[in-house]
Backbone as a printed PyTorch tensor [residue, N CA C, xyz], in Angstrom:
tensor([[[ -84.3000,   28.5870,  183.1590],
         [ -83.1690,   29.1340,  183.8770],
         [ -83.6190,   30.3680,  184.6640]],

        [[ -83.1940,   30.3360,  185.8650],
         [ -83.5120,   31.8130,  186.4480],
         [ -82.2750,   32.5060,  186.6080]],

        [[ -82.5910,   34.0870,  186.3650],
         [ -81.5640,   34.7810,  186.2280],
         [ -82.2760,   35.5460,  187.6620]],

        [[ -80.3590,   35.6670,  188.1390],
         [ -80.8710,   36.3350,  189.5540],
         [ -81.1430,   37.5370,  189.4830]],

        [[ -81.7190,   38.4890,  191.0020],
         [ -81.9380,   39.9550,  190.7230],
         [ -80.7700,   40.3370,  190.6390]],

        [[ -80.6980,   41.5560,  189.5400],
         [ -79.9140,   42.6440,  189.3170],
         [ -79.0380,   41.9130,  188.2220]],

        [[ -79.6080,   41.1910,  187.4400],
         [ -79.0680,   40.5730,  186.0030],
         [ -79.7230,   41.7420,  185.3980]],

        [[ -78.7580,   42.5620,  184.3920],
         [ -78.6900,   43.3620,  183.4130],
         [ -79.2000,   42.1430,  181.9590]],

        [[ -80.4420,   43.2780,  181.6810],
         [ -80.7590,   42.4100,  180.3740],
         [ -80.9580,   43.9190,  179.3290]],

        [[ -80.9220,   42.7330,  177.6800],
         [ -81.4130,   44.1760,  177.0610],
         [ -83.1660,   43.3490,  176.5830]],

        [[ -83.6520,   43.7320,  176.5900],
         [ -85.2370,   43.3070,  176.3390],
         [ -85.8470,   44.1790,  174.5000]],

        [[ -86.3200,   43.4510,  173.6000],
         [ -86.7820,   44.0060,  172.4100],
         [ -88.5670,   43.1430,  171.9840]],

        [[ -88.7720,   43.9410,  172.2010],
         [ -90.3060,   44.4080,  172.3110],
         [ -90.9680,   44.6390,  170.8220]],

        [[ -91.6220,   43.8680,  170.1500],
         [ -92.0220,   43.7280,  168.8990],
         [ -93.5280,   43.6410,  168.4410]],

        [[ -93.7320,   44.6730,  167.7710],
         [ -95.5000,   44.3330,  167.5830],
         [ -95.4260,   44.9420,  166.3350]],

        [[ -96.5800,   44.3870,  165.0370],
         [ -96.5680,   44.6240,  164.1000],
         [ -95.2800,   45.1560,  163.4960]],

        [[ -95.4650,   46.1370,  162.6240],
         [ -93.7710,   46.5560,  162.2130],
         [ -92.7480,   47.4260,  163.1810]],

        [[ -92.7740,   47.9640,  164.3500],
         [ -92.6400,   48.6710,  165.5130],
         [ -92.0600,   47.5430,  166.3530]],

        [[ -90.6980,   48.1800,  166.9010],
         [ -89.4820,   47.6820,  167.7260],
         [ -89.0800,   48.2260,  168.7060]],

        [[ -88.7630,   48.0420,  170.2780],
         [ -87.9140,   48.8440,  170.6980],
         [ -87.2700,   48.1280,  171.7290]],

        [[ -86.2800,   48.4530,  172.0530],
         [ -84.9750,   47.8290,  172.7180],
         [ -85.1740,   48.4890,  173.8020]],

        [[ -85.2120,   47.9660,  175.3320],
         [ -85.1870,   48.1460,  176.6770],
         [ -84.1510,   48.1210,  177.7830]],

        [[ -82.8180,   48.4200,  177.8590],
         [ -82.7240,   47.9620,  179.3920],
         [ -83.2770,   47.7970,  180.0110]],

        [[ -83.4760,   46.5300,  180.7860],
         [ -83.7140,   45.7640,  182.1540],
         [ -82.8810,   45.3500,  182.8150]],

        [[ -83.5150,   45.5620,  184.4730],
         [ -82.9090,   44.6570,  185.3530],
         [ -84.0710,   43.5220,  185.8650]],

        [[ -83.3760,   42.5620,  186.3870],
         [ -84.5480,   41.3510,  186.8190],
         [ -84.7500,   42.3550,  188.7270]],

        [[ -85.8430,   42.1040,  188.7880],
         [ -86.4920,   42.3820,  190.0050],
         [ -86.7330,   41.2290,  191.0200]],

        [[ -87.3010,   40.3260,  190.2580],
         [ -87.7140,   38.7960,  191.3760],
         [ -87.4560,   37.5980,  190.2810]],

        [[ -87.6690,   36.4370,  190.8370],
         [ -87.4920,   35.3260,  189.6130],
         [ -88.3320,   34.2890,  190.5690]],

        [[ -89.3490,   33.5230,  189.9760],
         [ -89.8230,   32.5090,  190.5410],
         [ -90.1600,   31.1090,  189.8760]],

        [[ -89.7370,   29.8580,  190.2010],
         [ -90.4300,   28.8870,  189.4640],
         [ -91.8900,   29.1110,  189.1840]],

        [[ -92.5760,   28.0580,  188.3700],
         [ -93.8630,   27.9800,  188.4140],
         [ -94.3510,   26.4460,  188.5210]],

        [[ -95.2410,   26.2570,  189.6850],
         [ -95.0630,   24.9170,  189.5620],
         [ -96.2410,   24.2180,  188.7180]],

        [[ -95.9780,   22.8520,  188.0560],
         [ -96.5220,   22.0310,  187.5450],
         [ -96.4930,   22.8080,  186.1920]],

        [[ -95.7330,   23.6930,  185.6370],
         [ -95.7150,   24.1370,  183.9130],
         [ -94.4820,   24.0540,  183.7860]],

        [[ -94.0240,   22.7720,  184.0900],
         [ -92.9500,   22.4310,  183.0030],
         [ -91.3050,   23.0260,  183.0070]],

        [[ -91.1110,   23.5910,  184.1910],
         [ -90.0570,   24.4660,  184.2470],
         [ -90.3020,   25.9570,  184.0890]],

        [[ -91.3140,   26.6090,  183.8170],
         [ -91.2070,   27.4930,  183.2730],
         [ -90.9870,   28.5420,  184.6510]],

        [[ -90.1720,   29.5760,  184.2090],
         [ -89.7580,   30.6400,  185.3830],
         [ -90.3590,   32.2230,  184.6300]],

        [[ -90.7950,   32.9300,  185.9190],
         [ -91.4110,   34.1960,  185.3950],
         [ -90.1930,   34.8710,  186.5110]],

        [[ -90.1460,   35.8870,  185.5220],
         [ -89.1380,   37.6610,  186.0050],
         [ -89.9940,   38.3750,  185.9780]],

        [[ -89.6310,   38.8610,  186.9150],
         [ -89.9520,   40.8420,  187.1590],
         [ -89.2670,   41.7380,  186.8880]],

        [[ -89.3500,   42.3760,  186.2380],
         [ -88.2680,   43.6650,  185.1720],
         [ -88.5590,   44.7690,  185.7610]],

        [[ -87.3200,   45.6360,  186.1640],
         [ -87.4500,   46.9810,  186.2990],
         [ -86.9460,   47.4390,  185.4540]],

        [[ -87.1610,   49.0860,  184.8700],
         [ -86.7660,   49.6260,  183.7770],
         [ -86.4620,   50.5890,  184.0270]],

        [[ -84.9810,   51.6630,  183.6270],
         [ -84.7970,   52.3680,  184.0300],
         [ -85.3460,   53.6240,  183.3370]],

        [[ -85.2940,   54.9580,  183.8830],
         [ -85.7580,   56.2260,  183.1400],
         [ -85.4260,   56.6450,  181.8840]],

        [[ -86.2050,   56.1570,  181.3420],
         [ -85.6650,   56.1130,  179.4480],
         [ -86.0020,   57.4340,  178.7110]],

        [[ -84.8500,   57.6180,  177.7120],
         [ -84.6990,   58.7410,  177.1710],
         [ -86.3260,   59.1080,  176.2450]],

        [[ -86.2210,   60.0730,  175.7700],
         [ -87.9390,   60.8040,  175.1360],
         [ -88.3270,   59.4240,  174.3060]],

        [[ -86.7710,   59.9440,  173.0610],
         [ -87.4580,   58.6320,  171.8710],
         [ -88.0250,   57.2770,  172.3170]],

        [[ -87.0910,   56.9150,  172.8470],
         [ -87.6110,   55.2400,  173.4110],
         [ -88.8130,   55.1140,  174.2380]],

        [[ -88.8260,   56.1950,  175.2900],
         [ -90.2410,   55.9860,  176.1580],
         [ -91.4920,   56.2140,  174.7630]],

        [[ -91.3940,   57.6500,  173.8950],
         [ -92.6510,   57.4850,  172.4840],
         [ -92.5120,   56.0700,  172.2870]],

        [[ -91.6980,   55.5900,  171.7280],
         [ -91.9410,   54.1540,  171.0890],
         [ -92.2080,   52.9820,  171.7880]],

        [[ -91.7080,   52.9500,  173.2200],
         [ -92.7540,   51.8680,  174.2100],
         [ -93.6840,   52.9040,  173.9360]],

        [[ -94.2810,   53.3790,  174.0260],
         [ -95.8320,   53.8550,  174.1330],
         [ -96.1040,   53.7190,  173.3560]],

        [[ -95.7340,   53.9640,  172.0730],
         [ -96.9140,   53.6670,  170.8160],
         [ -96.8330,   52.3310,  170.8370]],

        [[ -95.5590,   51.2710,  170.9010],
         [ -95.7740,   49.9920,  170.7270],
         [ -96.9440,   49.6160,  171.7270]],

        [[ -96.9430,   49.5970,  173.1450],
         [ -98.1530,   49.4880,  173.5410],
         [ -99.4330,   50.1720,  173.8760]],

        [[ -99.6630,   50.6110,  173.0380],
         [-100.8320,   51.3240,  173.0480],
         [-101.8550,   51.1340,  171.4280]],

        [[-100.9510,   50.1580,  170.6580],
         [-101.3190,   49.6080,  169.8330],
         [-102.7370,   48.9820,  169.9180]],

        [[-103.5590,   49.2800,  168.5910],
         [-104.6880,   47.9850,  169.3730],
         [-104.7950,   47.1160,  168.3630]],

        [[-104.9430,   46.2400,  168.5530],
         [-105.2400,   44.9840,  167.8360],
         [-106.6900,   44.0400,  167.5740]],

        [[-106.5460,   42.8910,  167.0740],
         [-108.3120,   42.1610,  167.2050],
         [-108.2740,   42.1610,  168.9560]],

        [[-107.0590,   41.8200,  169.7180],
         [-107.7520,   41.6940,  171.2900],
         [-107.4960,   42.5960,  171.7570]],

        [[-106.9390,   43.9170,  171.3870],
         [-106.5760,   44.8370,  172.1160],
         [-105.5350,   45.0300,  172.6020]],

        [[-104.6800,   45.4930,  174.0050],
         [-103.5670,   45.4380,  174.6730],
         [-103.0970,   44.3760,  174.8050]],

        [[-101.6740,   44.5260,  175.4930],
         [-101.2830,   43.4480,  176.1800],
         [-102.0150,   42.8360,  177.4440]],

        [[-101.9630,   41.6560,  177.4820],
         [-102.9370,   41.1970,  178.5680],
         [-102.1790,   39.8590,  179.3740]],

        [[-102.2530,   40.1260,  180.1930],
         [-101.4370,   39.1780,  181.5090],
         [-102.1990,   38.1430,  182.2020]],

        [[-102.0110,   37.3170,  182.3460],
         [-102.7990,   35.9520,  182.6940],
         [-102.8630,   36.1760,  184.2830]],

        [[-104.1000,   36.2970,  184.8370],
         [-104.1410,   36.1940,  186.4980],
         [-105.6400,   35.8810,  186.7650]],

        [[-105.7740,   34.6510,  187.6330],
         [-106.6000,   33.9300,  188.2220],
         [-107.0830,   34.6340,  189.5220]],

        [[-108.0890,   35.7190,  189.4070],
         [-108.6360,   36.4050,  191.0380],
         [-110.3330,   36.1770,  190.6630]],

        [[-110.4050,   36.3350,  192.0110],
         [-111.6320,   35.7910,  192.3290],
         [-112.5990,   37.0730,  191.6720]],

        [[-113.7570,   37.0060,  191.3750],
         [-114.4260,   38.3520,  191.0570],
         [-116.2080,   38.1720,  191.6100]],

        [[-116.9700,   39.3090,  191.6640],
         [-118.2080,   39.5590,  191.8720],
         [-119.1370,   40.0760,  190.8510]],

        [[-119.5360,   39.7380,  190.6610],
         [-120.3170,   41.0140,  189.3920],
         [-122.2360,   40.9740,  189.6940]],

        [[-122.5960,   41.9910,  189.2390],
         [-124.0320,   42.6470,  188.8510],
         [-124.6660,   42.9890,  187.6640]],

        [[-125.6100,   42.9360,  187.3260],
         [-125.9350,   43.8870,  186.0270],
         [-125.9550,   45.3660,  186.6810]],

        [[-125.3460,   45.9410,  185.7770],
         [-125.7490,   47.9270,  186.5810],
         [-127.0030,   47.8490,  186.5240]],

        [[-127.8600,   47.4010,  185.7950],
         [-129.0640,   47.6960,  185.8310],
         [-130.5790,   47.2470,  186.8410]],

        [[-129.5570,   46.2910,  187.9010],
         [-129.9970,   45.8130,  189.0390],
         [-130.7830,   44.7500,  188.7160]],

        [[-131.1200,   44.2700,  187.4500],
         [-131.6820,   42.8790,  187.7170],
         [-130.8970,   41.6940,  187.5340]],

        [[-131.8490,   40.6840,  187.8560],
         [-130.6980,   39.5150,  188.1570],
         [-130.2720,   39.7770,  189.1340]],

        [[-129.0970,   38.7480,  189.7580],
         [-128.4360,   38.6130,  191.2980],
         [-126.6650,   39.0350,  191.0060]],

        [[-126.5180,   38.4680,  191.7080],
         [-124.9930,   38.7670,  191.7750],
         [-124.2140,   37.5860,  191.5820]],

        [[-123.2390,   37.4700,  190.4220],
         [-122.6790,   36.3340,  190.0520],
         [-120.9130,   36.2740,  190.7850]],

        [[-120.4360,   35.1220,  191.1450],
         [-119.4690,   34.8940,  191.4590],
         [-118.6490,   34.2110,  190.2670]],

        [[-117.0920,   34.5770,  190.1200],
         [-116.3730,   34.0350,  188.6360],
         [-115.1470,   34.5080,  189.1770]],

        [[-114.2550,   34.2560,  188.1960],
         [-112.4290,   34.4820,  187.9100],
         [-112.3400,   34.9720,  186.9930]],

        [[-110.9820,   35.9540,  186.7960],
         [-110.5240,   36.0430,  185.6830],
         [-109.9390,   35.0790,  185.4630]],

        [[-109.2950,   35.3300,  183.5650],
         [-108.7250,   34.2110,  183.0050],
         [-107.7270,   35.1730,  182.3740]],

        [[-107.6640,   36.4240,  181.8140],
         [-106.2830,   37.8650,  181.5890],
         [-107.4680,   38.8650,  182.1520]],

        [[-106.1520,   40.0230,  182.1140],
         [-106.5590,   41.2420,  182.4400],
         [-105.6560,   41.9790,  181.5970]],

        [[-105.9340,   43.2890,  180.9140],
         [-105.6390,   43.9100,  180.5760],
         [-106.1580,   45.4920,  180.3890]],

        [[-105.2590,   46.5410,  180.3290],
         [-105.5180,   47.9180,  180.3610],
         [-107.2170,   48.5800,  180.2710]],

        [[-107.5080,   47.5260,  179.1500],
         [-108.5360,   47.7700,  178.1020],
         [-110.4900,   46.9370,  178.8240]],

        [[-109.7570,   45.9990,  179.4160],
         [-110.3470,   44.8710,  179.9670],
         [-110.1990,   43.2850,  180.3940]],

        [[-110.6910,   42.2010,  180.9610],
         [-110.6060,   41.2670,  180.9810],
         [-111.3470,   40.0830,  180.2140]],

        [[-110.6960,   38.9120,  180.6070],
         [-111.4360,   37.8410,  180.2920],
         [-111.8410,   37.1370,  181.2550]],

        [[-113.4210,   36.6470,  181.5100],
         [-113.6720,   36.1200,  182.7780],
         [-113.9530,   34.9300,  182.8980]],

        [[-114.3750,   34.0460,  183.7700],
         [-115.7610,   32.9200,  183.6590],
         [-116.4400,   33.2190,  184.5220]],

        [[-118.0090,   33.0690,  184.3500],
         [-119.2440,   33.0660,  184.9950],
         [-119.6070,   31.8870,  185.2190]],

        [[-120.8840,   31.4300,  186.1960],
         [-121.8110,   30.8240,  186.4590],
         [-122.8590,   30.4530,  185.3110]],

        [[-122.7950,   31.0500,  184.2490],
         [-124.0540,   31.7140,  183.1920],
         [-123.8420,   32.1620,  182.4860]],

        [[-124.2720,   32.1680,  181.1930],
         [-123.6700,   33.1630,  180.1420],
         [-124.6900,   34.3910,  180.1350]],

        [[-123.9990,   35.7450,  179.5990],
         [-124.7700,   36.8740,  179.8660],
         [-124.3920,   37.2770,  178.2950]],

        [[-125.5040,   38.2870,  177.9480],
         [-125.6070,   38.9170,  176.3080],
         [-124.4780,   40.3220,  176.0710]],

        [[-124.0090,   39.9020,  174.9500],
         [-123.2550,   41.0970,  174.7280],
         [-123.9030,   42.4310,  175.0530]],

        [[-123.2770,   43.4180,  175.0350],
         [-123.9290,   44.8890,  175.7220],
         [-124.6700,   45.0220,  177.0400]],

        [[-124.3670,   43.5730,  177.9040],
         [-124.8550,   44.0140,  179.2390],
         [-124.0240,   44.6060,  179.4510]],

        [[-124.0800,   45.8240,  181.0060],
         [-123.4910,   46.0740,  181.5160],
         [-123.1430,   45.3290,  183.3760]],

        [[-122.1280,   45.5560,  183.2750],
         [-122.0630,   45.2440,  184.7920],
         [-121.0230,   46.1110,  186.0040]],

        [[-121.2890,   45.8590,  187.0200],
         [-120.9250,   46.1950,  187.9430],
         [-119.8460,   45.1890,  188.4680]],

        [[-118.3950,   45.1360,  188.7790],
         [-117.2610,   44.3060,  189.2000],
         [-117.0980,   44.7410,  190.4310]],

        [[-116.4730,   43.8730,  190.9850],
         [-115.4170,   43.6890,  192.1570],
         [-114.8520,   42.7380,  191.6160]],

        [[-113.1310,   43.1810,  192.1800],
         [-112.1720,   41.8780,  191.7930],
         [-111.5030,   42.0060,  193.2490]],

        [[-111.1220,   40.6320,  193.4600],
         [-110.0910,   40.4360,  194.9790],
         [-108.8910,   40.5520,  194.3390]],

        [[-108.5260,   41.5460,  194.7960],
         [-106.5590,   41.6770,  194.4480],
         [-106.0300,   41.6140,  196.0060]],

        [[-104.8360,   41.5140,  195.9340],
         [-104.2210,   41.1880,  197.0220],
         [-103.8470,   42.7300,  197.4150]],

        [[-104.3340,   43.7270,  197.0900],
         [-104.3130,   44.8570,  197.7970],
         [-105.3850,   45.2600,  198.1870]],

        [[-106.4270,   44.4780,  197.8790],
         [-108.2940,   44.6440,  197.9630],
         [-109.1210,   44.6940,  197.3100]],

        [[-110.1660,   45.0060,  197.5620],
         [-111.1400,   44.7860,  196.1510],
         [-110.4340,   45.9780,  195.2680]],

        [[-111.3450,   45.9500,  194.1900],
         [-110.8330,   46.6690,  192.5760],
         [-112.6460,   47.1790,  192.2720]],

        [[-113.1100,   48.2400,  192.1960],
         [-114.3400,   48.0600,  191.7280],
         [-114.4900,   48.4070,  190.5150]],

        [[-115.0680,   48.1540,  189.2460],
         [-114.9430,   49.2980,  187.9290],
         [-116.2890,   48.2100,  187.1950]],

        [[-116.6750,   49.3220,  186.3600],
         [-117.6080,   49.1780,  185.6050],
         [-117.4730,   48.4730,  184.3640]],

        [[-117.7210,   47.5460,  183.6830],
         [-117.6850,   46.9570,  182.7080],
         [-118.6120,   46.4650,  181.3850]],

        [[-118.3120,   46.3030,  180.4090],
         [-119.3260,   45.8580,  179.2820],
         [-119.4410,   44.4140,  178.5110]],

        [[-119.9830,   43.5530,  178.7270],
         [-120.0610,   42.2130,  178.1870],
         [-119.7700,   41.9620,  176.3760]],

        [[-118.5240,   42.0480,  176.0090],
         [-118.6980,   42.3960,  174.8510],
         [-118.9390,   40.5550,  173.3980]],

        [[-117.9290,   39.6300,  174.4880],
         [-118.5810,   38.4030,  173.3590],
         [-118.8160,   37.3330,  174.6950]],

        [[-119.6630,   36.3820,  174.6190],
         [-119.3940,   35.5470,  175.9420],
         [-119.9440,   34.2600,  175.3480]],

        [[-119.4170,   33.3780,  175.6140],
         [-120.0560,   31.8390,  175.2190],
         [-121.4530,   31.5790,  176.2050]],

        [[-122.0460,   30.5860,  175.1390],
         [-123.7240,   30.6550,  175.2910],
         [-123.9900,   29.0070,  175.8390]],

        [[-125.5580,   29.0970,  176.2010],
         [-125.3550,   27.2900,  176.8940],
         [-125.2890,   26.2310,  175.8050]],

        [[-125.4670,   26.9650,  174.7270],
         [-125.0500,   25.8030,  173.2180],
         [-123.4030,   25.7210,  173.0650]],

        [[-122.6740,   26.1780,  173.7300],
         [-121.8160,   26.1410,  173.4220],
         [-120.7470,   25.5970,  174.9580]],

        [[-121.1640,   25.3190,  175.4610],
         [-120.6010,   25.1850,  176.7150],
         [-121.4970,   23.6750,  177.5130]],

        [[-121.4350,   22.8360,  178.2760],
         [-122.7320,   22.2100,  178.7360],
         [-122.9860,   22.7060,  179.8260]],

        [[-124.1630,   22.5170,  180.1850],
         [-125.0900,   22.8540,  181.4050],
         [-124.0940,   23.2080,  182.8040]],

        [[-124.2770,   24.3950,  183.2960],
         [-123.8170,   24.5250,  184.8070],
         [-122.1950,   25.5460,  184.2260]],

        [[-121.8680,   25.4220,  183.0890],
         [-120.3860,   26.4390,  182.4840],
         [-119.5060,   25.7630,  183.4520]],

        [[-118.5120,   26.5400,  183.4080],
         [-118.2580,   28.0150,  183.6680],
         [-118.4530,   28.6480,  182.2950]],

        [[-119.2600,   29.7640,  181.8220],
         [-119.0650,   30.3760,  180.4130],
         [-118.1170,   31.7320,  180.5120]],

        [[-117.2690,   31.2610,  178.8440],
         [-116.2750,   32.6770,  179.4220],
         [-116.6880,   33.6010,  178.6590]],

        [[-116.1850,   34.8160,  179.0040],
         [-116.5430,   35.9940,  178.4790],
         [-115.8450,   37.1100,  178.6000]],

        [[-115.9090,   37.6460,  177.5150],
         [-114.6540,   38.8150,  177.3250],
         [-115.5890,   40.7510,  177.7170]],

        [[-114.8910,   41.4880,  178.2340],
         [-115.6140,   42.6720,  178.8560],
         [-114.1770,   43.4750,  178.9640]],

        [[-114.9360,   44.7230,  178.7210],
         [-114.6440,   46.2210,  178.1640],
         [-114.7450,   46.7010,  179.2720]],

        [[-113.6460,   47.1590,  179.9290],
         [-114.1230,   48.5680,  181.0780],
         [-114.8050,   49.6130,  180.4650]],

        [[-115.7380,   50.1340,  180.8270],
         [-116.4260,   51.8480,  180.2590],
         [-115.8280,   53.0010,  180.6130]],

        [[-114.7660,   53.1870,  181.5370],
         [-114.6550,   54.2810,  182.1060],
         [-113.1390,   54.4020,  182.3450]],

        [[-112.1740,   55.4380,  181.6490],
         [-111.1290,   55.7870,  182.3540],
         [-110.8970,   55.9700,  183.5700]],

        [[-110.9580,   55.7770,  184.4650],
         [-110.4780,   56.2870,  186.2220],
         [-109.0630,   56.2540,  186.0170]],

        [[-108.5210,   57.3330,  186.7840],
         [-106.9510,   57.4360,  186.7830],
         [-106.6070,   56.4740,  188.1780]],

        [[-107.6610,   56.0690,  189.0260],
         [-107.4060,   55.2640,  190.0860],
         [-107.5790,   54.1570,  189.9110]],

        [[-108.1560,   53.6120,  189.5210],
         [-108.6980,   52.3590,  188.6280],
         [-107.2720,   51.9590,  187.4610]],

        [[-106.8890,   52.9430,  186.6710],
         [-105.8190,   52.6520,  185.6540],
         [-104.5260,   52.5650,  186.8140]],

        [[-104.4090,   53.1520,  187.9110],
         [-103.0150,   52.5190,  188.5040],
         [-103.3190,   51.3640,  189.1670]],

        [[-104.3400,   51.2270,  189.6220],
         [-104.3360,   50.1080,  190.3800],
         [-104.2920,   48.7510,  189.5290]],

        [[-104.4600,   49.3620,  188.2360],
         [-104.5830,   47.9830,  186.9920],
         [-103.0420,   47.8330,  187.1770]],

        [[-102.5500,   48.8350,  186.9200],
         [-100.8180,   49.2230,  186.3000],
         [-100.0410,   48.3550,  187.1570]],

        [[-100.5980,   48.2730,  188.7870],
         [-100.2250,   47.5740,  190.0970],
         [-100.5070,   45.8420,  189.8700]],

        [[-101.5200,   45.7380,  189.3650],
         [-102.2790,   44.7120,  189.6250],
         [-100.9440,   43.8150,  188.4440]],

        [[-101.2270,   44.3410,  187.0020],
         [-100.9640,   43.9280,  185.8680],
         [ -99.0420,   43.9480,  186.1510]],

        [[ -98.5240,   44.5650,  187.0740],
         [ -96.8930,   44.3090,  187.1370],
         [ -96.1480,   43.3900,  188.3040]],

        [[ -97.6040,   43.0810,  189.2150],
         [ -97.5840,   42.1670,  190.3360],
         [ -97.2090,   40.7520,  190.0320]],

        [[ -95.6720,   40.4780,  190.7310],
         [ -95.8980,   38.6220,  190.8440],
         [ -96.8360,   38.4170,  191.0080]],

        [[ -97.1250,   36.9760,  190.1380],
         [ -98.0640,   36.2400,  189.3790],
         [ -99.4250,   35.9670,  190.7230]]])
């Protein structure tokens, strides 16, 4: 069902033992095609009082075995080793989140590489530094992958964290 913009919702937000109740309004509403019916909203939220904004924040800022919340988006990406060897691999994400993404490569690469990103967002590239933290191997995948692999940003940037904040609240 899509609910049109400016449908008043109340939204409750649940992680481990930690709750909190949201006003929302819907922002956009779109089918999705070939999943079945399923419709995604865009929520705006209005300026919430002290208590409730602490408790969205601690609820998400929670970490868990995967970490944050993480949002499913398919962009194209570039990557390097920082350490300049090897070439430059072309891949997608598969989520993104605060903390980091999940990708696929060309190749599987060893935990604790580092690398160098570009991601195509529809506002432009994204550049940030990253860490290879588990990634499937050619025993585990057959010949040619895609192998996926999960990576750690290294570095707070306050420009980098809005442009995630942008990226991560963007229709799909």
């Amino acid at each position: 069902m899509i609910a049109p913009p400016s449908t008043g919702l109340l939204l409750r937000l649940r992680a481990a033992r930690e709750a909190v109740e949201l006003p929302a309004r819907v922002a956009w509403a779109r089918e999705t095609p070939g999943a079945g019916g399923l419709v995604i909203h865009g929520l705006t939220f209005p300026v919430l009082a002290p208590e409730p904004r602490r408790a969205l924040l601690r609820l998400l800022d929670r970490e868990g075995p995967r970490g944050a919340v993480r949002v499913s988006r398919a962009l194209a990406l570039t990557c390097a080793r920082s350490d300049g060897q090897g070439s430059f691999l072309s891949g997608r994400t598969r989520d993104i989140s605060r903390n980091g993404l999940a990708v696929y490569l060309p190749q599987p690469l060893s935990p604790r590489t580092l690398l160098q990103l570009t991601l195509q967002t529809t506002s432009g590239p994204m550049a940030a530094e990253a860490e290879v933290v588990w990634g499937e191997s050619y025993t585990s995948q057959p010949p040619g992958g895609p192998y996926r692999h999960g990576l750690r940003f290294r570095q707070s940037d306050p420009t980098r964290a809005f442009a995630l904040g942008a990226l991560l609240t963007a229709p799909g």
